[in-house]
N, C-alpha and C positions, 0 to 999 in steps of 0.2 A: 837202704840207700835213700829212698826220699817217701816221709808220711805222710798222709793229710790227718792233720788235727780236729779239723772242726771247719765244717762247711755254712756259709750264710742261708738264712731261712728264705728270703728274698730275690737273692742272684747266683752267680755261679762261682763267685769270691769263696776260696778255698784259703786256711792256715796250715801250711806245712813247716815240716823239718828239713833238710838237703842234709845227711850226714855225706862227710868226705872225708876223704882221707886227712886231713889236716883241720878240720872242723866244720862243728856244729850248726848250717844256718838256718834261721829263723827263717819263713816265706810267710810274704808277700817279701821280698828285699831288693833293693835298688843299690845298685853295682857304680859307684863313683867309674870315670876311664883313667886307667894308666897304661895309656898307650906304651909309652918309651921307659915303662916301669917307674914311673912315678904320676900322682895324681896331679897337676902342674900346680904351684905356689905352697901347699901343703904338705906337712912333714906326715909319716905313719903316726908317730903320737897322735897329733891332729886329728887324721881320721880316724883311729881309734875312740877318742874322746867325742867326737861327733857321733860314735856307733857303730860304724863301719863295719859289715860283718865281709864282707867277697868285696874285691875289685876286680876289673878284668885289663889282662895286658893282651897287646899285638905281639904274637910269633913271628909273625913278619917282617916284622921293626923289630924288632931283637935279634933274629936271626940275620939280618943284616947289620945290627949297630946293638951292643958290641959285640955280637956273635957268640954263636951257642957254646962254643969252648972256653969262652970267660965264663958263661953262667954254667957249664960244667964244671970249671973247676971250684966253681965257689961254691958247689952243690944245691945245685938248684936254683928258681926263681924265687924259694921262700927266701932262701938264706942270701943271695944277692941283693934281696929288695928290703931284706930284714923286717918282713911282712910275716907275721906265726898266724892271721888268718885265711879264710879262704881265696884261692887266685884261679882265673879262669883266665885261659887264652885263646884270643881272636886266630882266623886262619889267615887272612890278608885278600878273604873273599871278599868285601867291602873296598879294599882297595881297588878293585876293579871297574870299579865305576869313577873314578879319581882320574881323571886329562895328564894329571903331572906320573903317574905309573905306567903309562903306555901300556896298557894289557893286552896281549896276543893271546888269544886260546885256541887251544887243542886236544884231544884229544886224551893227549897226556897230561894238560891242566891251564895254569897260566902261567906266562912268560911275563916278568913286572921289568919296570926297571927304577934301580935302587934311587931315591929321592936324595940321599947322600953321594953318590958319585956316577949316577948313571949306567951305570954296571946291570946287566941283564941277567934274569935269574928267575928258570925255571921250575915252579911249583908245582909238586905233582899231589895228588890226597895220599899217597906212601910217603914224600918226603915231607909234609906238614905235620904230619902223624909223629914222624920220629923225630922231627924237631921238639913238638909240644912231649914226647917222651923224655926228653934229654932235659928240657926246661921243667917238670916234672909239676908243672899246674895240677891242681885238682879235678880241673873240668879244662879237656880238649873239645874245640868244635872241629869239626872233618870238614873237608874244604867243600866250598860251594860257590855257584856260580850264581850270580848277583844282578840279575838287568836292571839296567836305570829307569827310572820312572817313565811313560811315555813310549816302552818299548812293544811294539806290535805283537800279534797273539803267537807268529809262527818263532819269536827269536826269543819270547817267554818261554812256548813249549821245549822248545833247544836248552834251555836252563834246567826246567824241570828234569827230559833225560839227563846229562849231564849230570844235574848236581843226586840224583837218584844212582848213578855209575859211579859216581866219583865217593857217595857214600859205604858204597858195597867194600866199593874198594880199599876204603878206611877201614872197616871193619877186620876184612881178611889179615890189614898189616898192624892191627893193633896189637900189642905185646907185655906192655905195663901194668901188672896187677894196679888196682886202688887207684888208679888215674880213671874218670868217668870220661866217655862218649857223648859228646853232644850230636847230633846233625842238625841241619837247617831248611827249611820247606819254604818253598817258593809259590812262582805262581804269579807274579804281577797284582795285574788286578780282575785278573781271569775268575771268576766261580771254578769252573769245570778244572780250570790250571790248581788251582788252590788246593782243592781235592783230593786232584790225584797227585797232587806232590805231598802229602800228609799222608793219605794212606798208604803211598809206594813206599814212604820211610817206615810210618809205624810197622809193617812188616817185617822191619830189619830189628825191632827189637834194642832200638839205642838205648842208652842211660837214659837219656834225657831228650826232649824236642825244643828246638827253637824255632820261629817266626821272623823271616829275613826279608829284605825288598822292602819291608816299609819307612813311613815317615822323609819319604825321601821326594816329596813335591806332590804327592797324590792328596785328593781331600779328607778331612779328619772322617768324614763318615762314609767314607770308600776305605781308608783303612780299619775302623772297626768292623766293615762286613768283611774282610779280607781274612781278620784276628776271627770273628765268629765263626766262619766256615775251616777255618784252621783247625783252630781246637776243638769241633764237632768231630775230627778224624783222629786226631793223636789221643793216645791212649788211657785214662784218666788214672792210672795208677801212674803215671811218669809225669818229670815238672816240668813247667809249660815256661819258654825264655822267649820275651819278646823283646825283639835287638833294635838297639839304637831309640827308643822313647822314654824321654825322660821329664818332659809336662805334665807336671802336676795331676791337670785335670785329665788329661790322657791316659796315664799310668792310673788312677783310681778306676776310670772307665773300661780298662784291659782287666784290671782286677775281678771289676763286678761279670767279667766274662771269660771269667777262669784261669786268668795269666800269673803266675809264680813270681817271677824273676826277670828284672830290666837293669837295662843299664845303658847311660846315656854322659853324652860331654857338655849336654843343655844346660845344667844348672852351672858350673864351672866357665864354658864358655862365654855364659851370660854374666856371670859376675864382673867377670873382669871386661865386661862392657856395660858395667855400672848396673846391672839388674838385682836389685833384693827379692827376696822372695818372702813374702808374711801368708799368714792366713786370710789377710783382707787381701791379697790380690798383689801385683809387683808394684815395684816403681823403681824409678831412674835416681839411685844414690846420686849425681852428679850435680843434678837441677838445685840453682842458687836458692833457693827455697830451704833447702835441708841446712843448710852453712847457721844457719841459725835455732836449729833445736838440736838441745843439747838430752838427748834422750836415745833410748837403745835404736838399733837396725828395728828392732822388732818388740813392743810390749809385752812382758812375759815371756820372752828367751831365752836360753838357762846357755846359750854357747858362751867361747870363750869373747868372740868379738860386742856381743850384745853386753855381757855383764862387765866389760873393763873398758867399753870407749862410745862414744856419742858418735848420733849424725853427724854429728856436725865435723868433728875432727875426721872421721871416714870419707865423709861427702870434700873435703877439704882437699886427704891424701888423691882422692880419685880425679880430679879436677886441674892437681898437680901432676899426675900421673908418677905416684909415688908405687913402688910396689907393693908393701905394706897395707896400702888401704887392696886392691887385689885379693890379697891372703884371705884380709880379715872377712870381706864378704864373698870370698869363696867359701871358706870356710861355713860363712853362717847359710851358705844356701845347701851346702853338703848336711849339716845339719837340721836343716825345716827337713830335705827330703825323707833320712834318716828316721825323723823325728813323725813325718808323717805315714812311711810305712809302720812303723809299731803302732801307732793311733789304728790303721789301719786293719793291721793286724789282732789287735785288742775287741775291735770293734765286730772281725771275723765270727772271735770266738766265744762273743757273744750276743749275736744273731744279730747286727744292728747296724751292719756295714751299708745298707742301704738308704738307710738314714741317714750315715756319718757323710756320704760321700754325695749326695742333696748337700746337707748342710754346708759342707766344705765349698763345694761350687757354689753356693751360693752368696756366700761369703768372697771365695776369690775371685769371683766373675763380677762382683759388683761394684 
């Protein structure tokens, strides 16, 4: 189910395999979002040809729009999204912290209400389970509860029980051969919280461990001691997902501390608010500056935006607020990220990842 290939000589940067039911991925790998089953402006071709190996969808939002009986009958989310690679789906625990879902908890889970018609609709970890069964993902996560940043120790520890109950109880109603188990570990920004939400889960034995509550307003260096005291508990033969970071220098930094598998709406979200991403660092496609070099997004980038059109015309569309320029550097930012997990990855598994990711920051930081 999941290898480690080759560990760095320097840090805690591991190269694995994820075998899944539907395929092969490569680790270190960065999961583009297709929340509403699609990656937004981009076709599958597209990210295929970027490298795409996993995207991850909302159960949530599917389960509400278009509903889990359209994607039954189409068999499945592979064949609905006409995606033949790996697909991971979200529980709609993150929606919880979102003002516009009203979440009510209890006992029995969370109570949302629908962002499309206002319709209330209770979540329980048995009926998220058999949602993500019917949509037939590779990788379910079991529902967890999510405190907002900022949240005091006693309604952190309330998470911790909770999403430690609500795992069991995923377990018990799991039934889909070849569908993998994720759960998710909490904790704030608690030490002691952190801890024993990692080792309450590692005991249950999931597929797989994710790392949740971060990047959500806390400092960059409160959340790598958050990621480090994490993964000190989860269990080194299982892969390590750390949800929602998808910064560059971030995601190398989770790497060199033993993180697997991310996935984020950062580089997407930023494109289409004018952010490239190079190896020298971002800039703002927009700025009247660009209108006049007529040269790739990025020196030596093999995508399809870099080798068939200039700044200048991109910087042009964005400016105009054409969607086309959108695409094109969404696309090229799916692609760096892509592009830089196998650099990454390469780098793994030949002892030099420490160096690579020096170098890299120092280059994009400057």
């Amino acid at each position: 189910m999941f290898e480690i290939e080759a560990n760095d000589r320097k840090t805690e940067a591991r190269a694995g395999v994820l075998q899944t039911e539907n395929y092969r991925v490569k680790t270190p790998v960065f999961m583009p979002v297709a929340t509403k089953g699609s990656v937004k402006t981009l076709s599958n071709h597209e990210l295929i040809g970027a490298g795409v190996e996993a995207l991850i969808s909302n159960a949530l939002l599917l389960y509400l729009k278009p509903g889990i009986d359209v994607i039954s009958d189409a068999g499945g989310l592979h064949r609905f999204m006409n995606w033949k690679r790996a697909i991971f789906t979200d529980n709609g625990g993150f929606q919880a912290i979102r003002e516009e879902f009203s979440p009510v908890f209890s006992k029995k889970g969370i109570t949302f209400s629908s962002p499309f018609d206002s319709s209330r609709h209770l979540i329980t970890p048995e009926k998220i389970i058999g949602i993500q069964e019917v949509l037939r993902s590779d990788v379910a996560l079991a529902l967890d509860d999510c405190p907002s940043y900022g949240t005091g120790y006693n309604r952190a520890e309330d998470s911790v029980k909770r999403t430690t109950q609500w795992a069991k109880r995923s377990l018990d109603v799991k039934s889909r051969e070849g569908q993998l188990l994720f759960c998710i570990a909490h904790g704030g920004v608690f030490h002691e919280l952190r801890i024993r939400s990692a080792e309450e889960l590692a005991e249950l034995n999931f597929d797989g461990y994710a790392i949740g509550g971060l990047s959500i307003g806390e400092p960059k260096k409160v959340m790598m001691e958050m990621i480090e005291i994490s993964i000190k508990a989860i269990p080194r033969e299982k892969p390590r997902y750390l949800m929602g970071v998808g910064s560059p220098v971030e995601v190398l930094d989770a790497i060199a501390r033993g993180v697997d598998i991310f996935d984020s709406a950062f580089p997407t979200r930023n494109a289409r608010h004018n952010a490239v991403y190079t190896e020298k660092g971002k800039y703002n496609i927009a700025k009247a500056k660009n209108l006049m070099l007529f040269e790739a997004l990025e020196e030596g980038c093999s995508c399809y935006a870099c080798k068939h059109y200039t700044r200048a015309y991109i910087s042009h569309l964005m400016r105009v607020y054409e969607a086309l320029g959108m695409r094109l550097v969404t696309l090229h930012n799916i692609h760096f990220m892509e592009r830089l997990m196998r650099n990454a990855r390469e780098a793994i598994v030949t002892g030099e990842f420490d160096e690579f990711r020096e170098m890299f920051k120092n280059s994009f930081l400057s």
